[in-house]
N, C-alpha and C positions, 0 to 999 in steps of 0.2 A: 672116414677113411683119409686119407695119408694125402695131399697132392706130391705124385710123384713127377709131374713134368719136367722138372730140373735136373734129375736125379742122376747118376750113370746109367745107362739102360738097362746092366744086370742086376743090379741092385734095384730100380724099377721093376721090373721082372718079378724078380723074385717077392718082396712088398704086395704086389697085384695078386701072385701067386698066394699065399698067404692069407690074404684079404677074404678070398675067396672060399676058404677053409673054415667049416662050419662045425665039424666034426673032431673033439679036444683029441680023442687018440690018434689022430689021422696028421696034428699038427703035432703032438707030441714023436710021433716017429719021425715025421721030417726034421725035428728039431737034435732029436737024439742024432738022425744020419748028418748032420750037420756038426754037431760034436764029435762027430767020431773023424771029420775031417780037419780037426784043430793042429796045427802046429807050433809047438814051441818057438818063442824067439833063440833062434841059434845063438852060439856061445860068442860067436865074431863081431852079435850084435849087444849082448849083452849077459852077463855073469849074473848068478849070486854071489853074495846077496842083491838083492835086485834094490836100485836108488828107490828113497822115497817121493823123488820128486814124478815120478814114473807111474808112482802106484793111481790105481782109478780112486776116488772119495767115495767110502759108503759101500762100497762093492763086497758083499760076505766072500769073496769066493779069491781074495787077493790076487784082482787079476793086475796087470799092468801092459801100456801101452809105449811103444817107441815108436818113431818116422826118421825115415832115411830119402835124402832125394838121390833122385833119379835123373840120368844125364838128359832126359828129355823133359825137365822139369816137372814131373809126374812124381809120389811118392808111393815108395814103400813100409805099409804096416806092420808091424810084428806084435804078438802079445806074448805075454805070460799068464797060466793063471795057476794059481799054487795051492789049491786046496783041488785035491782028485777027485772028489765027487760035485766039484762046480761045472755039470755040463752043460748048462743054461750059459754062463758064462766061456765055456767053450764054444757054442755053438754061436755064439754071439761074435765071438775075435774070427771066428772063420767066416763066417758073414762078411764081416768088415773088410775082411783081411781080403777075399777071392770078389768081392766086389768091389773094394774101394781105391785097393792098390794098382796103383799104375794108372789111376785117373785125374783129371785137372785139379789143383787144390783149389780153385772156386767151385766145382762140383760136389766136393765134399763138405767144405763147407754149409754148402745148399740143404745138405740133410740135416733133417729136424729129429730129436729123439724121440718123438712120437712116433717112427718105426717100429719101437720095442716093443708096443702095445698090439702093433696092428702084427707082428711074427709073435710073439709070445702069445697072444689073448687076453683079452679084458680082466679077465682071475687070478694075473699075476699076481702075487704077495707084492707089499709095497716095500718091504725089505729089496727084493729082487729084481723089484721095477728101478727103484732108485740106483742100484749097482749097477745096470746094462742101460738105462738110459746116462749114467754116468759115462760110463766106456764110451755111446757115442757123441758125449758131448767132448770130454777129451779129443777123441781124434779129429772132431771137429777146429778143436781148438787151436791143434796141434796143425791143421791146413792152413787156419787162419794167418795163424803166427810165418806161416811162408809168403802170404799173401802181401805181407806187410813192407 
């Protein structure tokens, strides 16, 4: 499992949550209701065609990732993901997005990709592993580079 002690507490939470989940259709519906609360990066943040410096590496489901600061030095995440039936990959930018936004970029930071495994399940395809541990390594990246 995951050490979550670093973590932001909803994104811990949730991780723990997760953890706990033994039963694949039980995690598959949380994950589906987790997709269903994805949002689009807005047009003010970013257009198509969308940059390729933006897009996630490896990700089947062309999602892409932008960060915006925030006047209290906290950032804001937006994704994009362009193929409609990536809801693995939606459900994953909404994750990041309602737990990571608006928290310290050493906090984000602090997260390990290895979350993907312990909210997805050990069965994930490694197609799909490699695309959503991609996204949070990105955003990761994407705190660092504020950090700096």
């Amino acid at each position: 499992m995951v050490d979550t002690t670093n973590y932001p507490s909803r994104l811990a939470e949730l991780v723990d949550d997760f953890a706990s989940i033994t039963d694949r259709g039980e995690r598959t519906e949380m994950l589906i209701e987790w997709a269903d609360q994805f949002e689009p990066v807005p047009e003010q943040v970013a257009a198509r065609p969308f940059p390729e410096d933006h897009r996630v590496p490896a990700c089947e489901s062309e999602a892409y990732v932008w960060v915006k600061d925030r006047p209290d030095g906290s950032l804001e995440y937006y994704f994009a993901v362009e193929n409609p039936q990536g809801l693995s990959a939606m459900a994953m930018a909404a994750i990041l997005d309602q737990t990571l936004s608006g928290q310290p970029p050493e906090k984000v930071a602090a997260v390990s990709s290895e979350i993907v495994y312990t909210l997805f399940g050990s069965e994930l395809s490694m197609g799909k592993g490699q695309g959503l541990t991609s996204m949070v390594s990105m955003v990761q990246a994407l705190a660092r580079d504020r950090l700096k």
